[in-house]
C-alpha positions as CSV (number, residue, x, y, z in Angstrom):
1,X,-4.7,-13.1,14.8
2,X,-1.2,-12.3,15.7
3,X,0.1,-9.1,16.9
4,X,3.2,-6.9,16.4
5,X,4.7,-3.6,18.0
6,X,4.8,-0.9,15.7
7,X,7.6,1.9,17.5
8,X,7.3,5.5,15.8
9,X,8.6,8.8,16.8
10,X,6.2,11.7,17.5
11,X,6.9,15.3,18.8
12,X,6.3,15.4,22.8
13,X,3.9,17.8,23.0
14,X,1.9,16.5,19.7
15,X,1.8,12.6,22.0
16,X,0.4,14.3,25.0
17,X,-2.2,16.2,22.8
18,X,-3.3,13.4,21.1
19,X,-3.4,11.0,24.6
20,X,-6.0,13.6,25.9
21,X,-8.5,13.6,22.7
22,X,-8.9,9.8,22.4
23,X,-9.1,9.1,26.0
24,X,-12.2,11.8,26.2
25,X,-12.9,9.6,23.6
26,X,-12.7,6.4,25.3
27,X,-10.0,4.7,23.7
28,X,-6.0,4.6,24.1
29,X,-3.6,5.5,21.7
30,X,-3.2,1.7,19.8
31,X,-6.6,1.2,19.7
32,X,-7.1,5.0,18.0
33,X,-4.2,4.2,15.2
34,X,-5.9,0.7,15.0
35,X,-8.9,1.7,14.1
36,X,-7.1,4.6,11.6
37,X,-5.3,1.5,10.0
38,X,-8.1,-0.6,9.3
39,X,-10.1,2.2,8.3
40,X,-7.3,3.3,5.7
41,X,-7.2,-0.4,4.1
42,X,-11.3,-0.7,4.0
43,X,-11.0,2.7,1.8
44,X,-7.6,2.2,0.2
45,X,-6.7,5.7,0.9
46,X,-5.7,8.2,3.6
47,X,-9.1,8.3,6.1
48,X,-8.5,11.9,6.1
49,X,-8.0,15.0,4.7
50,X,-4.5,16.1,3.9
51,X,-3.7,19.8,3.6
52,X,-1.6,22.7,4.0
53,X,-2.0,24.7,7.1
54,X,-4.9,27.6,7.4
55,X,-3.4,31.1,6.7
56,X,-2.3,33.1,9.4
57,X,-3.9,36.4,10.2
58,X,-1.0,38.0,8.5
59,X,-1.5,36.1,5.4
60,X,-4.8,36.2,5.0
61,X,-4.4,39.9,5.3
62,X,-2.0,40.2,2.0
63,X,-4.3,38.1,0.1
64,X,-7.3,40.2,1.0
65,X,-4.9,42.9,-0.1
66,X,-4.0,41.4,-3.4
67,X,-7.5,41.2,-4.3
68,X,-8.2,44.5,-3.5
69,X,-5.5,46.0,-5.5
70,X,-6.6,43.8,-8.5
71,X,-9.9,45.3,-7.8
72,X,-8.6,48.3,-8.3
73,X,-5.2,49.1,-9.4
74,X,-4.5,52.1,-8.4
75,X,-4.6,50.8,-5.1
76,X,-0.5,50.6,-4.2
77,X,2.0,51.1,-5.8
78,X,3.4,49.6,-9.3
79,X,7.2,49.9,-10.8
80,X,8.4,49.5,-14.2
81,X,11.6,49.0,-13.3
82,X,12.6,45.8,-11.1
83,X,15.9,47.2,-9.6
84,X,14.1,50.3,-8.5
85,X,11.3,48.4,-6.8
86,X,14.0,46.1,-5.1
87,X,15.9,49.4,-4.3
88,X,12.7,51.0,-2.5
89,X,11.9,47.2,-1.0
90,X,15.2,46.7,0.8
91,X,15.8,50.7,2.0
């Protein structure tokens, strides 16, 4: 069977990163996105899980803080008025 380059762009850092993992895997960068290829064709879909990124710390924190207060409302603070909360927001 015939073979063609493929050329593709990739951030620096994200190349060197992904060298490392599949040679401590035994294999080299074409055979790695070979084997994703044919693997994405067998299944007729991505062979992996696409997702937003994890929460950061901070994040996680304001959700867990969201919960609370819908636990228990009279945890923070509430506003009727929407040009007083902005007012108090942005001071």
């Amino acid at each position: 069977m015939a073979t063609v380059n493929v050329t593709m762009r990739m951030d620096e850092k994200l190349k060197a990163q992904l060298q490392e993992l599949v040679s401590n895997l035994g294999m080299d960068m074409t055979t790695f996105f070979t084997i994703s290829a044919k693997q994405a064709v067998r299944e007729q879909r991505i062979p992996f899980s696409i997702s937003m990124e994890i929460p950061n710390e901070e994040t996680r924190e304001a959700i867990e803080e969201v919960r609370q207060m819908k636990k228990n409302p009279s945890f923070g603070k509430t506003y009727t008025d929407v040009d007083e909360m902005m007012k108090e927001l942005l001071a």
